[in-house]
KOLVO-91464 format. One record per residue (C-alpha): x, y, z; chain. Coordinates in steps of 0.5 Angstrom, whole numbers, plus 500, padded with zeros to 3 digits. Layout:
// KOLVO-91464
atom xx X; yy Y; zz Z; c A
...
END
This chain:
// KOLVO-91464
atom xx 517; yy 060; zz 615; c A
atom xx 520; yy 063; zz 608; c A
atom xx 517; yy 070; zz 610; c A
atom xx 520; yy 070; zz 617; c A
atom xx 526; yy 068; zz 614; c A
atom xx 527; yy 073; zz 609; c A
atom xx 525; yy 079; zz 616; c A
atom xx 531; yy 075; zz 619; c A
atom xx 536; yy 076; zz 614; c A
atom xx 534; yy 084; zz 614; c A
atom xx 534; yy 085; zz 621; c A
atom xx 540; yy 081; zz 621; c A
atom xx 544; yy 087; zz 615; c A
atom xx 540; yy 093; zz 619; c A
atom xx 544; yy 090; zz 625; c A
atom xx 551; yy 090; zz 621; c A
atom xx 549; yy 096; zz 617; c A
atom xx 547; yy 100; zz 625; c A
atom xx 541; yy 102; zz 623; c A
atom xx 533; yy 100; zz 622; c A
atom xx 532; yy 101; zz 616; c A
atom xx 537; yy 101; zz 610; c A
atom xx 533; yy 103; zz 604; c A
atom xx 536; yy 111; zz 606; c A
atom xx 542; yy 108; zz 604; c A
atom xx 540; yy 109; zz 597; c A
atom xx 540; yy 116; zz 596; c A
atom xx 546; yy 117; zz 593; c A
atom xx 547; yy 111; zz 589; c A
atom xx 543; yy 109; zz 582; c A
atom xx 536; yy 107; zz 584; c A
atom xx 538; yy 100; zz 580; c A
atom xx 544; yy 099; zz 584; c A
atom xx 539; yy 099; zz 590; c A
atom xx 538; yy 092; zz 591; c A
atom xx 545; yy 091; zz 591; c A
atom xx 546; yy 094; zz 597; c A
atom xx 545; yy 090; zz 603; c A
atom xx 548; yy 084; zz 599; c A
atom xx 554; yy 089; zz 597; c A
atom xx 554; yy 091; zz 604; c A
atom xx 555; yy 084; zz 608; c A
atom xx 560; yy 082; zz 602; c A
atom xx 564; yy 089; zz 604; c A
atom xx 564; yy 087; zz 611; c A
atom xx 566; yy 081; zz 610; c A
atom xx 572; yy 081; zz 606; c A
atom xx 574; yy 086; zz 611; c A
atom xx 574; yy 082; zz 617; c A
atom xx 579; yy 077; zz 613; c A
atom xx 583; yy 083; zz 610; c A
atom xx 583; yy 086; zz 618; c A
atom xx 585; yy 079; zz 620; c A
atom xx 590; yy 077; zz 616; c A
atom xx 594; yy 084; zz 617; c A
atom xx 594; yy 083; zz 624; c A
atom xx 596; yy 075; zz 623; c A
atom xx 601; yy 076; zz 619; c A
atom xx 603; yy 083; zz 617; c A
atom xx 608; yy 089; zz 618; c A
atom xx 607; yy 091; zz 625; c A
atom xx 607; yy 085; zz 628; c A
atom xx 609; yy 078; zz 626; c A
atom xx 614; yy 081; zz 620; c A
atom xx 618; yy 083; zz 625; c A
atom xx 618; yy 077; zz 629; c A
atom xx 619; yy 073; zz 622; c A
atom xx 626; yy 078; zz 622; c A
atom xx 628; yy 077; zz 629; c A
atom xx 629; yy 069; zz 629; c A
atom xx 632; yy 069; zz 622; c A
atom xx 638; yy 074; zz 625; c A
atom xx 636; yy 080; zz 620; c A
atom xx 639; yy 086; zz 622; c A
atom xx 636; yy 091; zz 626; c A
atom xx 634; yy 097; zz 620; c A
atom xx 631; yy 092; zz 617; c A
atom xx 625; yy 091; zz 622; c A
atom xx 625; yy 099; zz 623; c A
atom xx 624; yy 098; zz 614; c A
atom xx 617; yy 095; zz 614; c A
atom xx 612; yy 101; zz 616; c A
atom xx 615; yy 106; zz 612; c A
atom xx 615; yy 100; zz 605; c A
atom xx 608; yy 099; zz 608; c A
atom xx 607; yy 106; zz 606; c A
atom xx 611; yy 108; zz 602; c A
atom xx 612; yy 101; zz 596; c A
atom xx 603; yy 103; zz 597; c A
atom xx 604; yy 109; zz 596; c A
atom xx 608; yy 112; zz 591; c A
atom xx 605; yy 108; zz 585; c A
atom xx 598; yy 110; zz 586; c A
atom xx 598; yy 116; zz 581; c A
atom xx 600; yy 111; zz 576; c A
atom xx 594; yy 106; zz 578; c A
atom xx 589; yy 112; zz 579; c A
atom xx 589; yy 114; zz 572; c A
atom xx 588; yy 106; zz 569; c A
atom xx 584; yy 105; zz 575; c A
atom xx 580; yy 110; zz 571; c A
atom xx 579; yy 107; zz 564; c A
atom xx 576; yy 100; zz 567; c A
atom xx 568; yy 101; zz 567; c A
atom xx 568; yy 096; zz 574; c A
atom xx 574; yy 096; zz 579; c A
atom xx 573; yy 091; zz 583; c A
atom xx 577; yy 086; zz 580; c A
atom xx 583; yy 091; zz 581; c A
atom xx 582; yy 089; zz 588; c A
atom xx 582; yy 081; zz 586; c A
atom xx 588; yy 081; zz 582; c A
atom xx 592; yy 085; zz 588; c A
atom xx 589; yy 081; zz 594; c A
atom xx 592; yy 075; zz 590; c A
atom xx 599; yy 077; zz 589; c A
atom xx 599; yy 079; zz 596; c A
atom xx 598; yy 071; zz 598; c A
atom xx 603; yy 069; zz 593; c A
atom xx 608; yy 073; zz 597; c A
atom xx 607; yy 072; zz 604; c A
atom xx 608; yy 065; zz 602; c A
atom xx 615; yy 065; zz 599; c A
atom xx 617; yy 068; zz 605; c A
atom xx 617; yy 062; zz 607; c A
atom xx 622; yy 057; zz 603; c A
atom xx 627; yy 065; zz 602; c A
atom xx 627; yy 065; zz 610; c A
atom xx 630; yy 058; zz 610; c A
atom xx 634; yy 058; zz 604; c A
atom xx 638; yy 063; zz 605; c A
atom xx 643; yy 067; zz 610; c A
atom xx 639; yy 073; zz 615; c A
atom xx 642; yy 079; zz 611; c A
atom xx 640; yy 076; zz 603; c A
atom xx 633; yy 073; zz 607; c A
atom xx 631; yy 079; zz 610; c A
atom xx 634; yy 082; zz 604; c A
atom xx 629; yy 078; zz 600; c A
atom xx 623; yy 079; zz 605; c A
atom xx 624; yy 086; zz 604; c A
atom xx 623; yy 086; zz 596; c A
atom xx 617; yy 081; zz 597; c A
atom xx 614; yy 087; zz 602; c A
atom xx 615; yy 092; zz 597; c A
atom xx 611; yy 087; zz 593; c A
atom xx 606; yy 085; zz 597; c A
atom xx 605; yy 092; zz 599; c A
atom xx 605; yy 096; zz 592; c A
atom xx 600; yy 091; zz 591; c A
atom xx 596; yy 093; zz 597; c A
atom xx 596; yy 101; zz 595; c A
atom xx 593; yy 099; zz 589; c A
atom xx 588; yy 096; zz 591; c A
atom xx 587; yy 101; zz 596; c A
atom xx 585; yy 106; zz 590; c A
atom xx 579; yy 101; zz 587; c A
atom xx 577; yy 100; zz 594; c A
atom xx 576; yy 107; zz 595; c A
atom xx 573; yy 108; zz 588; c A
atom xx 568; yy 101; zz 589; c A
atom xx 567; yy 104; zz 597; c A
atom xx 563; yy 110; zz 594; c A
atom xx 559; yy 107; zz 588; c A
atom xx 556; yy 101; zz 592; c A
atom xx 556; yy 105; zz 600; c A
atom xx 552; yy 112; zz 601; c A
atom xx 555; yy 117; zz 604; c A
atom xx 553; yy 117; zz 612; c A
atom xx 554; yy 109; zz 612; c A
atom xx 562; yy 109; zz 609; c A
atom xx 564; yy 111; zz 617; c A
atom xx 560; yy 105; zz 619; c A
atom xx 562; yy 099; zz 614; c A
atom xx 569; yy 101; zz 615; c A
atom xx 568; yy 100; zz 623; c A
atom xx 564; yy 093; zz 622; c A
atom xx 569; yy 090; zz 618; c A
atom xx 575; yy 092; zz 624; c A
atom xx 570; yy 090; zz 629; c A
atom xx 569; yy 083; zz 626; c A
atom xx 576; yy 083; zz 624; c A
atom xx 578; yy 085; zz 631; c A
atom xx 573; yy 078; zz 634; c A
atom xx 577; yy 074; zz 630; c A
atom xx 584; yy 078; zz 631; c A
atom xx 583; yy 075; zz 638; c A
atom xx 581; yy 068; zz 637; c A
atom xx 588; yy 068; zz 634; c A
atom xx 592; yy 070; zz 639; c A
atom xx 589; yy 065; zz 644; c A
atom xx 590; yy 061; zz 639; c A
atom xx 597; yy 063; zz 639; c A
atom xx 598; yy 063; zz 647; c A
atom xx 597; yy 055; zz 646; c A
atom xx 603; yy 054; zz 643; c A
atom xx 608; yy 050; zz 648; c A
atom xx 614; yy 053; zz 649; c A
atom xx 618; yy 049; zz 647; c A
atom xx 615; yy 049; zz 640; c A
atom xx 619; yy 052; zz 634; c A
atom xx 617; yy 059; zz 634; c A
atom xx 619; yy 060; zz 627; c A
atom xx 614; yy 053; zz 625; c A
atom xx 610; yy 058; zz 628; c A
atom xx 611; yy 065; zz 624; c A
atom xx 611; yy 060; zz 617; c A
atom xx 604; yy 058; zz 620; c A
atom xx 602; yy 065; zz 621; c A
atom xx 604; yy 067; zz 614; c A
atom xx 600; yy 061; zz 611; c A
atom xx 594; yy 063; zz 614; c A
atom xx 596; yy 070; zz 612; c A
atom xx 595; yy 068; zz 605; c A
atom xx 590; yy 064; zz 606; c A
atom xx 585; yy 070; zz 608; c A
atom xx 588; yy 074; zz 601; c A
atom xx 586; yy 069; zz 599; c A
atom xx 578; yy 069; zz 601; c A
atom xx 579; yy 076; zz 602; c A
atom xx 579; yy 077; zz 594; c A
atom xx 573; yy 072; zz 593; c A
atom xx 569; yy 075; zz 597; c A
atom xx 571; yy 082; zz 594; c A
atom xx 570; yy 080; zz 588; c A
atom xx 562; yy 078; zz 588; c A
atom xx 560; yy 085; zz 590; c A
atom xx 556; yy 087; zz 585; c A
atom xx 558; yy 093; zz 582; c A
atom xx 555; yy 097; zz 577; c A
atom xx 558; yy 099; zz 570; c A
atom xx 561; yy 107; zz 571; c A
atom xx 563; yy 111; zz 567; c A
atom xx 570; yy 111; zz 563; c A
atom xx 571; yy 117; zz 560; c A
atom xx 576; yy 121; zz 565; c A
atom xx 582; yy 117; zz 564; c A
atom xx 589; yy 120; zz 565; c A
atom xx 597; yy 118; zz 563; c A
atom xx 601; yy 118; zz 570; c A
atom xx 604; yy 125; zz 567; c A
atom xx 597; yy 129; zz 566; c A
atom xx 594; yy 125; zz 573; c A
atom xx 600; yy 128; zz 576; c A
atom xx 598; yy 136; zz 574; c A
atom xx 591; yy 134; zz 575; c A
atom xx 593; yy 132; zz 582; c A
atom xx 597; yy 138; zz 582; c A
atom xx 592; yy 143; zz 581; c A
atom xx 588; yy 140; zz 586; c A
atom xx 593; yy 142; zz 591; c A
atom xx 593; yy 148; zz 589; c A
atom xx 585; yy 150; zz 588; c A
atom xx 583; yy 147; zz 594; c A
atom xx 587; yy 150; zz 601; c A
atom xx 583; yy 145; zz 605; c A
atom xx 586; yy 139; zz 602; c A
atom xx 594; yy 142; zz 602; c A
atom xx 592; yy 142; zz 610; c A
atom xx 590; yy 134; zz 609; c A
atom xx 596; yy 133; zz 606; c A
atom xx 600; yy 136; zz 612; c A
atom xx 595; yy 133; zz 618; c A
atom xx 596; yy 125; zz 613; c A
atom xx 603; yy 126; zz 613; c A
atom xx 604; yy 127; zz 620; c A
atom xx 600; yy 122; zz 622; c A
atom xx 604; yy 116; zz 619; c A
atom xx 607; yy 118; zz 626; c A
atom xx 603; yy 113; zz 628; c A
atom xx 601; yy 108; zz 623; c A
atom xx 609; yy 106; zz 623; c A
atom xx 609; yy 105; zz 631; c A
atom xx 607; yy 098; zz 632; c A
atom xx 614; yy 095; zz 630; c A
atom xx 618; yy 100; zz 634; c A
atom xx 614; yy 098; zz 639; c A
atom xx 615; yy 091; zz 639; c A
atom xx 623; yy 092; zz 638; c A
atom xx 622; yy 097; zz 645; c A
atom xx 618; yy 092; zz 649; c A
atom xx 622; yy 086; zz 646; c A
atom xx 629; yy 090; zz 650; c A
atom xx 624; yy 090; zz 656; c A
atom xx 621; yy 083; zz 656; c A
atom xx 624; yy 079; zz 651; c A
atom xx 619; yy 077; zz 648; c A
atom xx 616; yy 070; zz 647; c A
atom xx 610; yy 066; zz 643; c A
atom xx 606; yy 067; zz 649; c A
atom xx 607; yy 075; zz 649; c A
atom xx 605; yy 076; zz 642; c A
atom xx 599; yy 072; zz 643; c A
atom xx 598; yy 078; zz 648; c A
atom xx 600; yy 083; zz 643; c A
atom xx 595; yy 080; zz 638; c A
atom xx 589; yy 079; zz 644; c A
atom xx 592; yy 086; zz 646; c A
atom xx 590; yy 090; zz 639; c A
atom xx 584; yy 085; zz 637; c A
atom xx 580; yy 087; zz 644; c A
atom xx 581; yy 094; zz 642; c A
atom xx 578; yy 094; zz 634; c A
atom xx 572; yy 090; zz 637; c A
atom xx 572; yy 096; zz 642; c A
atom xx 573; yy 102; zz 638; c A
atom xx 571; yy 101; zz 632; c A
atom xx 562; yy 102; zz 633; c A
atom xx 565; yy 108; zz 636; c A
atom xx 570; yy 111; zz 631; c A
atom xx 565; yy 109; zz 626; c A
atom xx 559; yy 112; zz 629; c A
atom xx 563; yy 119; zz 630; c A
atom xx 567; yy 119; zz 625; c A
atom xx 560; yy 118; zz 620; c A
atom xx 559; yy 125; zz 623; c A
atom xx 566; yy 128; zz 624; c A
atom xx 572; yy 124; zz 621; c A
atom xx 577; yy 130; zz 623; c A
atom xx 575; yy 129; zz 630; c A
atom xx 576; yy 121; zz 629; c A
atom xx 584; yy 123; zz 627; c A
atom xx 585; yy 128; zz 632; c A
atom xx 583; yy 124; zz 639; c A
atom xx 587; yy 118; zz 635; c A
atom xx 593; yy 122; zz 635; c A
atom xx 592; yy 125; zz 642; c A
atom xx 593; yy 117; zz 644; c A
atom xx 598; yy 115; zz 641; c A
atom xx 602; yy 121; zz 644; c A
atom xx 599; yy 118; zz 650; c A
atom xx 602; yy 110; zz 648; c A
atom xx 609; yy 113; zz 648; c A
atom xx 609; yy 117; zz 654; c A
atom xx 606; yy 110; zz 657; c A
atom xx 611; yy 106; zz 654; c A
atom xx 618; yy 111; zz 656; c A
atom xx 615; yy 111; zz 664; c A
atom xx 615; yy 103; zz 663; c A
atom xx 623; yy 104; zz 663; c A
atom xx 623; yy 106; zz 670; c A
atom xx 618; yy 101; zz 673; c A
atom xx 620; yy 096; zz 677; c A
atom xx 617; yy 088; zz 676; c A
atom xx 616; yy 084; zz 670; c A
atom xx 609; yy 083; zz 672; c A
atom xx 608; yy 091; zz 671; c A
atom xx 612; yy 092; zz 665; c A
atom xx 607; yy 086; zz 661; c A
atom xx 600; yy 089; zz 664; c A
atom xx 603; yy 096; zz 662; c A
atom xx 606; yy 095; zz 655; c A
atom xx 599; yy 090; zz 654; c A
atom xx 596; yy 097; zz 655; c A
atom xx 600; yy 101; zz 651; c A
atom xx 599; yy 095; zz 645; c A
atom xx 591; yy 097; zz 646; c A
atom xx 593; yy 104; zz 646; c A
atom xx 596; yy 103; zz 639; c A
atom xx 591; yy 099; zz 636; c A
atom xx 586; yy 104; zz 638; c A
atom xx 589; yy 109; zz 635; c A
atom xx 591; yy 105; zz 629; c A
atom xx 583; yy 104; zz 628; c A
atom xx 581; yy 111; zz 629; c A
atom xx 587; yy 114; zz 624; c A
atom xx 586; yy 108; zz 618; c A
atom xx 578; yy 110; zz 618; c A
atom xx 578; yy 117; zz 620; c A
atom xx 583; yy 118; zz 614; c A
atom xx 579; yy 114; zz 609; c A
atom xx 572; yy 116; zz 611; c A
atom xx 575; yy 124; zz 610; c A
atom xx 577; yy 123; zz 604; c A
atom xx 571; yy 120; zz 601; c A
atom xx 567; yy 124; zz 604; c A
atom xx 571; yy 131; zz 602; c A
atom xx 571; yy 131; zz 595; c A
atom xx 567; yy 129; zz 589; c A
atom xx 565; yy 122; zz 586; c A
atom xx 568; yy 124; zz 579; c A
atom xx 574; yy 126; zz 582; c A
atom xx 575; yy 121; zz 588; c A
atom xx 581; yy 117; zz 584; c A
atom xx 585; yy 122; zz 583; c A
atom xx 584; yy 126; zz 590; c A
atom xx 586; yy 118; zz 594; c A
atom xx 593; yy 117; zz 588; c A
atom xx 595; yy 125; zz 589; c A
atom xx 594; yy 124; zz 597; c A
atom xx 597; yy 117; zz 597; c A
atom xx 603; yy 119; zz 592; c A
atom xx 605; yy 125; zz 596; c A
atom xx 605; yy 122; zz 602; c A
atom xx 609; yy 116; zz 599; c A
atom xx 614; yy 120; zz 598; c A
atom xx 614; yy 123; zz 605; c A
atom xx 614; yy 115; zz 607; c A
atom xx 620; yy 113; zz 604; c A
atom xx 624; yy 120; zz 609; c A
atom xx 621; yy 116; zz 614; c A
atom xx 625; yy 108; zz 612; c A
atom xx 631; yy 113; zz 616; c A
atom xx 627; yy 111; zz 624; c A
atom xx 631; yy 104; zz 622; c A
atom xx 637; yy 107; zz 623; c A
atom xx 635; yy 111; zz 629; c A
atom xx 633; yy 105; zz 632; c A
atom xx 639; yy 101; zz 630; c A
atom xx 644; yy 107; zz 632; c A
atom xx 640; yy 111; zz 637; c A
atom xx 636; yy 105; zz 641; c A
atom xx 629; yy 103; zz 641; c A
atom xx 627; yy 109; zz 646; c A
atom xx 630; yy 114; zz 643; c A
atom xx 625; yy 111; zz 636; c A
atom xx 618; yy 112; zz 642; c A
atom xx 620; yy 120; zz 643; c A
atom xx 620; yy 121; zz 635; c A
atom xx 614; yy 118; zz 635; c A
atom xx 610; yy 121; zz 641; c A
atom xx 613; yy 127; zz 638; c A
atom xx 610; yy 126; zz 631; c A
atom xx 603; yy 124; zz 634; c A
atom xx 604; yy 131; zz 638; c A
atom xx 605; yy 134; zz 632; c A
atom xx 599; yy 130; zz 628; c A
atom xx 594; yy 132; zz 634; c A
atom xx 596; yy 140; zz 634; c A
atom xx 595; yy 139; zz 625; c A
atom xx 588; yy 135; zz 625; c A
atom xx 586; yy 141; zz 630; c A
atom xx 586; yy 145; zz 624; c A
atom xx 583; yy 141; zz 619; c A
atom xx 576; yy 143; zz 616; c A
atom xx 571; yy 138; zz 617; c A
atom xx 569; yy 134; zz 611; c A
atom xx 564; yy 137; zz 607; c A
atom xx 568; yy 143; zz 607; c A
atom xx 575; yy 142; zz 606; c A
atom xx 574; yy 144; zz 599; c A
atom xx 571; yy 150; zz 600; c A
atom xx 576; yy 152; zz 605; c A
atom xx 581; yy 158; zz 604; c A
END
């Protein structure tokens, strides 16, 4: 029985891992780190699925703006989420980086982020209530910031702890595992959002959301923390100053990793979309509790969907993985600007439900295209300094982007969905010309 047990439970990781046999896994990492794998990869897997859940339970794209719209705050404050999203993670990585360094295991860098992310989501709660909509909304900003500088930080550790404990050729498929799971539990939400009464307080509703939103930090930063890493090297650490001149050498060395700064760029086109898009359905439909619950249902169905398959393919080609998610999200927009002129309210909810699983979709295939890249393009030694200066450089262009609250202030939400499907355009044509992984620094 012991025996049978102990197949089971292999069989179990090879079916997460996608694959029979996991001791192949092993050939990049230390042989004494072997043993720690399977177990190091149900525990990434995991905390993943938390992490995925809770961005979609009570995250930027979705549920923040909702928070934003019943409490009264002004307009450009829900088109400031995405950009302080990418830019608040962003912009400090250069610093966080270069200390990162100077710790043997990097793990708990994560942990300390994952809980400050719990304490943020929730004090917003007592400031949406105390205060009046612009000082809270005001307020909701400054704890995003937080939250999401806390969030780009840990972003720099997980890469760092991703490419010690996973081998090349499995990171793809981690990283689609915990989206998959994630996305299974993301549609539980939204049924579970769908059942609220309409005559429930929607904000008693939000403050719940951000609750549970904590609470999966919470469990996302335990889980994270009892993966078994191994004691790396510390030597290498920089100063943010000479962390930025390393950084900067780099970009001028290597020719294919400036057209990744182009392409990555480019993309956030896309990863900023959601909140848009909620603003522009929300003018259409005029959202209600049950309609997000779709929108949730909406997003989960596509991670599960997608995600064996942008792991699988970007595990071979993570540049193709960007370029098809950048066609789709140019599609999503084409789609949602044709729904203005679609007659039946009935049709519009079908429609804009898909252009939700269009998003979804695409924001799977860019977040694991782009992460998987850049771990595979560049050396272990240096992979800290390529995700800061990465990181950093497209932070600042994240921060020219908090301009699309004020398009969609003045202009409308329609003319904010004909940027974003330009950029997406624009990111399609850029990521056409990227090399391929293994070769980005090789290219001239």
């Amino acid at each position: 029985m012991k025996r049978l047990a102990q197949i089971s439970r292999q069989r179990l990781n090879a079916i997460v891992a996608g694959e029979d046999s996991l001791d192949r896994a092993c050939r990049e990492i230390p042989e004494d780190a072997c043993r720690e794998t399977r177990r190091n990869y149900l525990l990434n897997v995991a905390n993943g699925a938390s992490t995925k859940l809770a961005e979609q339970v009570a995250g930027p794209n979705l549920v923040l703006v909702w928070l934003l719209q019943i409490i009264g705050a002004p307009v450009w404050m829900l088109g400031c989420l995405m950009p302080i999203k990418q830019a608040a993670a962003l912009l400090p990585q250069l610093v966080a980086s270069g200390q990162i360094r100077r710790l043997a295991v990097r793990k708990w860098v994560w942990v300390v982020a994952g809980l400050i992310q719990t304490i943020c989501l929730l004090l917003m709660i007592p400031v949406s209530s105390w205060f009046s909509p612009v000082v809270a909304g005001l307020v909701v900003l400054a704890l995003f910031v937080l939250f999401s500088t806390a969030s780009g930080t840990a972003s720099v550790a997980f890469q760092d702890v991703l490419g010690k404990t996973i081998a090349k050729g499995h990171r793809g498929r981690l990283l689609a595992s915990r989206a998959l799971i994630g996305g299974l539990l993301t549609i539980l939400a939204g049924v579970a959002i769908r059942q609220v009464r309409a005559g429930e307080s929607e904000l008693l509703l939000v403050y719940g959301m951000l609750v549970v939103g904590a609470l999966l930090w919470a469990l996302g930063a335990l889980l994270f923390g009892l993966i078994g890493e191994k004691v790396g090297a510390t030597q290498g650490g920089r100063n943010p100053i000479d962390e930025a001149g390393a950084g900067l050498t780099l970009l001028r060395t290597h020719p294919g990793f400036r057209r990744f700064l182009y392409a990555r760029s480019l993309l956030l086109t896309v990863e900023i979309a959601t909140p848009f898009y909620v603003l522009h359905a929300n003018d259409l439909l005029h959202l209600d509790s049950r309609f997000i619950g779709y929108i949730v249902i909406a997003i989960g169905l596509s991670q599960v969907l997608s995600s064996p398959f942008w792991g699988r393919l970007a595990d071979r080609t993570s540049r193709t993985v960007m370029i098809i998610s950048s066609w789709m999200a140019f599609s999503a927009a084409i789609l949602a600007v044709l729904l203005t002129w679609v007659h039946g309210r009935d049709a519009q909810l079908i429609g804009y439900l898909l252009v939700f699983m269009l998003l979804g979709l695409t924001e799977a295939g860019v977040r694991l295209g782009r992460k998987t890249y850049l771990v595979d393009a560049v050396p272990q030694q240096e992979r800290a300094t390529y995700t800061a200066t990465t990181n950093t450089l497209v932070g600042l262009v994240a921060v020219v982007t908090g301009a699309a609250g004020l398009i969609a202030q003045y202009g409308g939400s329609m003319m904010m969905i004909l940027v974003l499907g330009a950029g997406a355009l624009c990111a399609a044509v850029t990521c056409q010309y990227l090399p391929e992984a293994d070769q980005m620094l090789a290219d001239t």
